[in-house]
N, C-alpha and C positions, 0 to 999 in steps of 0.2 A: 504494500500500500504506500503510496507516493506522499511524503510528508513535505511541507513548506513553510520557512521564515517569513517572518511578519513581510520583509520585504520582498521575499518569492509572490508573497499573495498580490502585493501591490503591483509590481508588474505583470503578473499574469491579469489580471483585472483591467491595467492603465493597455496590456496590448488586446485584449479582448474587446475593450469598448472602442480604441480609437485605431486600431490597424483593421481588425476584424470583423467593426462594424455590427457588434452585438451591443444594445442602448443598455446603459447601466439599470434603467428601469425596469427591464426585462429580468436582470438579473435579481433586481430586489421585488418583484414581485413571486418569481418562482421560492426565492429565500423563504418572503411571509405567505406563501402557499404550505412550504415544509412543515416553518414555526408551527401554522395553523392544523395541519395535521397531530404533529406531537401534539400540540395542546390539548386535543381534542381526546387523544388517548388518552392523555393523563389525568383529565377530568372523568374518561369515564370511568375510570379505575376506581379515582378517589368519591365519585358521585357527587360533586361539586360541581360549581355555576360560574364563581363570581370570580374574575382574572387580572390583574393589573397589570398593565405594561408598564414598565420605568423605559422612557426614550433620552438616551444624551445626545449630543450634537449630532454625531458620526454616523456612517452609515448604519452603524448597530441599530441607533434609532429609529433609523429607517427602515431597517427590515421589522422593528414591532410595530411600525404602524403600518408598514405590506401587510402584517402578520392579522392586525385588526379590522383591516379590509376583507380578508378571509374569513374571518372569524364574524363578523356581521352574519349570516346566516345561518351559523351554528349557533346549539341553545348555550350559548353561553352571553355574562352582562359582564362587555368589557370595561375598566376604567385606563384611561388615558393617565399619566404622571409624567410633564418635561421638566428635564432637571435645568434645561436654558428657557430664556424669554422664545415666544412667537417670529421675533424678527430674527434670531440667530441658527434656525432652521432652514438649511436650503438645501440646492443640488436635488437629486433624486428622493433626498429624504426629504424634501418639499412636498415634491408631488403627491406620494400616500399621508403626508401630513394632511394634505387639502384633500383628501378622499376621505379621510376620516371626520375632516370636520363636514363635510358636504356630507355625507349620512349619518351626520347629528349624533357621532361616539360623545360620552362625556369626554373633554378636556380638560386638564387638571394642570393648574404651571403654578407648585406652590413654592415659599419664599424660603421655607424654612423643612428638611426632609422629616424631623420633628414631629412637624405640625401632620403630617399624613399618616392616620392610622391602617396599617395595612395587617394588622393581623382578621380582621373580619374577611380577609381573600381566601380563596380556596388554590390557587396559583399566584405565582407572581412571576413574570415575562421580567428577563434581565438585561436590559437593551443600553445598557447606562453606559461603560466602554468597550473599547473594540482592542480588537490586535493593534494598535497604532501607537498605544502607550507609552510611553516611558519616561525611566524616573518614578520615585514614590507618587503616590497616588493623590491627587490636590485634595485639600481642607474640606470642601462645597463636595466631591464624591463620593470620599472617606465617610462623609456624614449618612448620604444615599446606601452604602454597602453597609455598616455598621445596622442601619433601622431595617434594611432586608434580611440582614440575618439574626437578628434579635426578634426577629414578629415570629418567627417558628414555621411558618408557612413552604410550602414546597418550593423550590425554585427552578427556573427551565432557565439556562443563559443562552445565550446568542452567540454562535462563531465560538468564545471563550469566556469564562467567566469572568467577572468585571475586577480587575485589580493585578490580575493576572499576566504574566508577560509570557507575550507568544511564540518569543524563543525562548525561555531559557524555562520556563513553569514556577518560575519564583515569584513569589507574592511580593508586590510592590509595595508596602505596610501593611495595606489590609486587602483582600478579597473575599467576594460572597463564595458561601459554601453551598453551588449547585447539586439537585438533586439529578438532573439530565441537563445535557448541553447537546444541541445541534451546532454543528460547523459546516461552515457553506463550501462545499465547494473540495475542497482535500484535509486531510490529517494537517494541523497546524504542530509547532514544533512542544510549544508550551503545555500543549494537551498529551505529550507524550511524555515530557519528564517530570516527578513527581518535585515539589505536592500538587502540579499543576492537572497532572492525571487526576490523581484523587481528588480534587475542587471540584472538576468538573460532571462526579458524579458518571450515570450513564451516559455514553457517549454515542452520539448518532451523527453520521456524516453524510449528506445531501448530495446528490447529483445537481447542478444548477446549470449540465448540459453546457460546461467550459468545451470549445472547439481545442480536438487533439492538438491543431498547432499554435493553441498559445500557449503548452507547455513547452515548444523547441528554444524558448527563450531563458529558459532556466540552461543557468551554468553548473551545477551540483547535485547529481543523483542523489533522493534521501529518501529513504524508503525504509519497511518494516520487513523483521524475517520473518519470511510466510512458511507455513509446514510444505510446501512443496520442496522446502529446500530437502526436507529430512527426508521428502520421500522420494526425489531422485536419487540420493546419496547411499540411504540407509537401505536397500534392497536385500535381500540375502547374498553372501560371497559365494564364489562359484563353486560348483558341487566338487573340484577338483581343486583348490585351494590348500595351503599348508601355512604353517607356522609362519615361516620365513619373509613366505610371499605377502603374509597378513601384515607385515611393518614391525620393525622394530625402533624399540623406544630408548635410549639412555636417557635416565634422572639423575641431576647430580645435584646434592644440599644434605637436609640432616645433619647438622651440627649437636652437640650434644644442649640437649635439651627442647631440642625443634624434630627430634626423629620423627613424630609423625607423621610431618609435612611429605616428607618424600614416601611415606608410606600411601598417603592418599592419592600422591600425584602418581605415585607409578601402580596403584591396583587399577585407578579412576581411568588409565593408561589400556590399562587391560581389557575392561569392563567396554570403553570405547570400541573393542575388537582388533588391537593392535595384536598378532601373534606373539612376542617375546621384549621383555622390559628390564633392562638391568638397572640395579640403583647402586650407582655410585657414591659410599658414604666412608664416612674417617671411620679410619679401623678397628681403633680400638672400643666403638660403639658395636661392630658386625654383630657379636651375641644380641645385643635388641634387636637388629633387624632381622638376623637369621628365626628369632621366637616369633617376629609380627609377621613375616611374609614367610606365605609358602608358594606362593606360583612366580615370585621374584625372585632372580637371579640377582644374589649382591656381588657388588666388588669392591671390595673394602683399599681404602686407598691408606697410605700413610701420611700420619699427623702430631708426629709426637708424644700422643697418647695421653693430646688433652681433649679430645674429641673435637677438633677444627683442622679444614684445610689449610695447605700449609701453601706459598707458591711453587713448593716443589712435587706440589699433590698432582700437577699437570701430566709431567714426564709419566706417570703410571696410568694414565688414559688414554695411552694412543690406541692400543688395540681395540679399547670401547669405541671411541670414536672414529674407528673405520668400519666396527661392525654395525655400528645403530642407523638407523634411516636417519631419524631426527632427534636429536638433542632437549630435555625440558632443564633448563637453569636457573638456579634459586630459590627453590622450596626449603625454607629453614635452613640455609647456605650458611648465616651469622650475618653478624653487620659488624665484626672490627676491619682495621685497614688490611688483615692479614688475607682475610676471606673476601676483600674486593679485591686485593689485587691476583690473587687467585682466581676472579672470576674472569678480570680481563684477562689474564692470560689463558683462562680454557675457552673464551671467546672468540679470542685471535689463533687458536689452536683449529678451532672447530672448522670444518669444510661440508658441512654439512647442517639443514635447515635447522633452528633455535625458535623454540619455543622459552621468552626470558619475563618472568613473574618475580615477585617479592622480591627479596633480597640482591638478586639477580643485577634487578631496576636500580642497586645502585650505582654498577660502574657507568651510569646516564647523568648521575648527578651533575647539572652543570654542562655537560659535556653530550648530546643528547645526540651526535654526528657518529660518538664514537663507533655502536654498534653497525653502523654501516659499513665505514671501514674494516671491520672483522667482520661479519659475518654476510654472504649474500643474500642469505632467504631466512626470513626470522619475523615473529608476530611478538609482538610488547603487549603486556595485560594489565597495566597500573589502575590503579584506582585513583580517584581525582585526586588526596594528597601526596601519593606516590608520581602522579604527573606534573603538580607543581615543583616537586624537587625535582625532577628531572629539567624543568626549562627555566626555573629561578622564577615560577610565578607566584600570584596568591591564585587564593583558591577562587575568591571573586571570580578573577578573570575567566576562568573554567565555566564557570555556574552561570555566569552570563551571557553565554551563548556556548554550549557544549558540543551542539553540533561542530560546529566552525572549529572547533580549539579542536577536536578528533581530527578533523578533513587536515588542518593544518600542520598538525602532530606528525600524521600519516607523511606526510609533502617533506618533513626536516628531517625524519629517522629516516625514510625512503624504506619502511616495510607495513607491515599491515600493523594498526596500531586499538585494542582494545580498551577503550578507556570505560572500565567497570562503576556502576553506578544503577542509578534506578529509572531508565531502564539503563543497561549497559550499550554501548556505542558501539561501531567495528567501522573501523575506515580504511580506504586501501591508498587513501589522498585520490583518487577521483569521486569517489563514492561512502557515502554514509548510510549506514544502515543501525537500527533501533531493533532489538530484542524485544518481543512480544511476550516474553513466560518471564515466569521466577517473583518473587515477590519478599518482603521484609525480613522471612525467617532465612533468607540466608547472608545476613548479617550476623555470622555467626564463625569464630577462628575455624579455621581448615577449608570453608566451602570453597576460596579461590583459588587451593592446592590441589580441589577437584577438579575444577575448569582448567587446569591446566596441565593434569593428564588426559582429558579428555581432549583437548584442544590439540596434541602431542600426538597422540593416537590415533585420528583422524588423518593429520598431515603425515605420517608416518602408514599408511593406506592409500595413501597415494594424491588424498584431497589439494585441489590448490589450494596457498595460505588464505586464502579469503573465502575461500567454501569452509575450510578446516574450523576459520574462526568463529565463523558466524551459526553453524553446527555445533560447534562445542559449546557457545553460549546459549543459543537456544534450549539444545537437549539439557544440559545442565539447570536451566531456570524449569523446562518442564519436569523433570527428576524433582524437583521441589515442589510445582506444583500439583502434582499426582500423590504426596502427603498430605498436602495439606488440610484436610479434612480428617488423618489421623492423627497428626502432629501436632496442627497448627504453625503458627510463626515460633513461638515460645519453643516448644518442644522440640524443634528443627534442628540437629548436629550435622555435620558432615558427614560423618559415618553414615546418617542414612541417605545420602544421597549414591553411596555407594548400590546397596542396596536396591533403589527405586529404578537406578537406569537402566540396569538390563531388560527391566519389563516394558522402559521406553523403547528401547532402540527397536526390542520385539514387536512392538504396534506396528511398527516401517515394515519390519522382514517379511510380516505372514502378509501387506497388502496384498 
């Protein structure tokens, strides 16, 4: 599904009306034809009559009074509410303004949002701002949004809920907390990253019959992982298949006190259908691994026998890293300077694709070119504070426009670059793609050591790094969300997402 920044909408909109000669009115009346549909559902559910529109300047506006020109012959008693005067009303949102008053809707332009009691409503239409936003939210709307969500009443928003930013889903002081939102037109960006997901309540997206070529004006494929991906990918392997041929994986991390990590990342490894996984770990740890894994293959490097890589932990990897397909680096690695620069030298060692997570992600600190220079084919998995140390940002700058900082991310490392979050991102710098599954319970230590055997696994099967990526986070958020009804969020460990995925991957096999 094709997702759009505030400003993708505007140009697709400013070339639709004035190259391609579709009247902006057409487009705001089919809008308040939709609106009027949903409403209509939603009152008959609730068995309620009485509807408010809140209209602000913008076209928002304008589609709830398209929406109440619709709405005129259904049994509902609309109430009109503009949060500008009469004379600051124009453009398209004019003209159903003057249809509403030419069949005699009440009109309501009160001084103070105070003064309007709106809990006697059985809906209330959110027409107040648009995707146009930005910057905290003024005094005069703040006040609109605060009395719409203190009245208790249901709420339908327009395009996106009001306070809302459309890139980035961060609330701009305040926002209404929608019950359903209709979006005209495509997937906006802010309705996909939380809490802007979650504001927006049920989500409904509109055909408003955009002509295919006023999308050739977009420069940035953005778009969601659809299950078709799982299901060209995830088929059954060929009835003639072996170990070998299934991919092989080296892990290398598990520091003492972090063994887990590499225990998850390389069964998670398995679990994906990669045939053979060795876990590269400091030696005098092997008895923990040899007790936790049994279908892993260790290889215990030397370290002193304080449980950390040493830089001379490299020279005892070569044999692994001619026999592995693909490499996963940084699971529980450490974070002294001994173990990063161990990392960059099994980096600049490696000839073969890198899958590079946690620990991993630090020899980027600062230096975010580096890993190009080492390695040729490698997917990065940071989570948004793990990406501001990499490029010396704050976090701001990520969160306010995440899409862009992925696309851009992708364009300076020169590989495919995952930047984990709610929802998690995958960019390959031409293209951005948004993760449909997975949800809060895996904010939880280990689940990223699972996505990144899974993600290993894949590429290591032969997937390209952008299939690989975008398969490993989806199957990974659906493994989570196939618990969640016995789990829940709370009850969610990593461990079970071991567990949950082979029954996933099994839905794809038997199609």
């Amino acid at each position: 599904m094709r997702i759009l920044s505030s400003n993708d909408a505007r140009m697709v909109d400013r070339h639709t009306m004035t190259k391609l000669d579709v009247p902006g009115e057409t487009l705001m009346g089919q809008a308040g034809e939709a609106l009027a549909r949903r409403t209509e559902q939603m009152l008959s559910q609730s068995g309620g009559r009485r509807v408010a529109i809140i209209c602000g300047k913008g076209n928002n506006g304008g589609d709830g009074y398209a929406s109440a020109v619709h709405l005129q012959s259904a049994d509902a008693e609309i109430s009109l509410f503009s949060s500008v005067s009469d004379d600051k009303i124009d453009g398209d949102a004019r003209v159903f303004y003057e249809k509403c008053a030419a069949g005699r809707l009440e009109m309501n332009f009160p001084d103070e949002p105070n003064d309007v009691n709106l809990s006697g409503f059985d809906l209330i239409m959110d027409g107040l701002l648009g995707t146009g936003i930005k910057g905290k939210v003024r005094q005069d709307a703040a006040r609109w949004i605060d009395r719409i969500n203190a009245c208790g009443v249901p709420v339908l928003s327009i395009d996106i809920p009001s306070g809302v930013c459309a890139d980035s889903g961060q609330v701009l002081g305040v926002s209404v907390q929608a019950e359903a939102t209709v979006t005209m037109g495509f997937l906006k960006q802010g309705l996909v990253m939380e809490p802007g997901a979650t504001l927006s309540g049920d989500l409904e997206i509109v055909d408003l019959g955009y002509p295919e070529e006023a999308l050739h004006i977009l420069v940035t494929d953005k778009r969601t992982v659809e299950d078709s991906l799982a299901r060209q990918f995830l088929s059954k392997p060929p009835a003639d298949t072996y170990k070998h041929r299934q991919g092989k994986v080296l892990v290398v991390g598990g520091c003492k006190g972090y063994t887990g990590a590499v225990c998850m990342a390389s069964e998670a490894a398995l679990r994906s259908g990669a045939g053979l996984v060795i876990a590269a770990i400091p030696e005098s740890l092997n008895i923990i691994y040899e007790s936790k894994l049994t279908e892993v293959i260790t290889a215990p490097v030397s370290d002193d026998g304080d449980g950390h890589f040493t830089s001379a932990s490299v020279d005892q990897l070569k044999d692994q890293i001619n026999w592995c397909d693909v490499a996963a680096v940084g699971p529980g690695l450490g974070t002294s300077g001994e173990a990063i620069e161990f990392a960059k030298a099994l980096l600049s060692a490696l000839d073969k694709p890198a899958v590079i997570d946690a620990d991993g992600l630090r020899v980027l600190h600062g230096d975010p070119g580096f890993v190009k220079s080492a390695v040729d084919e490698f997917i990065l998995t940071p989570h948004i504070g793990e990406a501001a140390a990499i490029f010396g940002v704050e976090k701001r700058t990520i969160l306010d426009d995440p899409f862009q900082f992925a696309l851009e991310s992708a364009r300076a490392v020169g590989g495919i670059f995952v930047l984990k979050g709610a929802p998690t991102l995958i960019s390959d710098g031409q293209s951005v793609v948004a993760n449909s599954t997975g949800h809060q319970g895996l904010a939880t230590g280990g689940t990223g050591d699972v996505l990144t055997g899974l993600i290993a696994g894949f590429l290591a099967q032969g997937f390209c790094s952008f299939a690989a990526a975008q398969l490993g986070v989806y199957i990974h958020g659906k493994g989570a969300d196939v618990l969640l009804g016995s789990h829940g969020c709370r009850g969610l460990i990593a461990g079970d997402l071991l567990k949950s995925i082979p029954s996933v991957i099994a839905g794809y096999e038997c199609d």
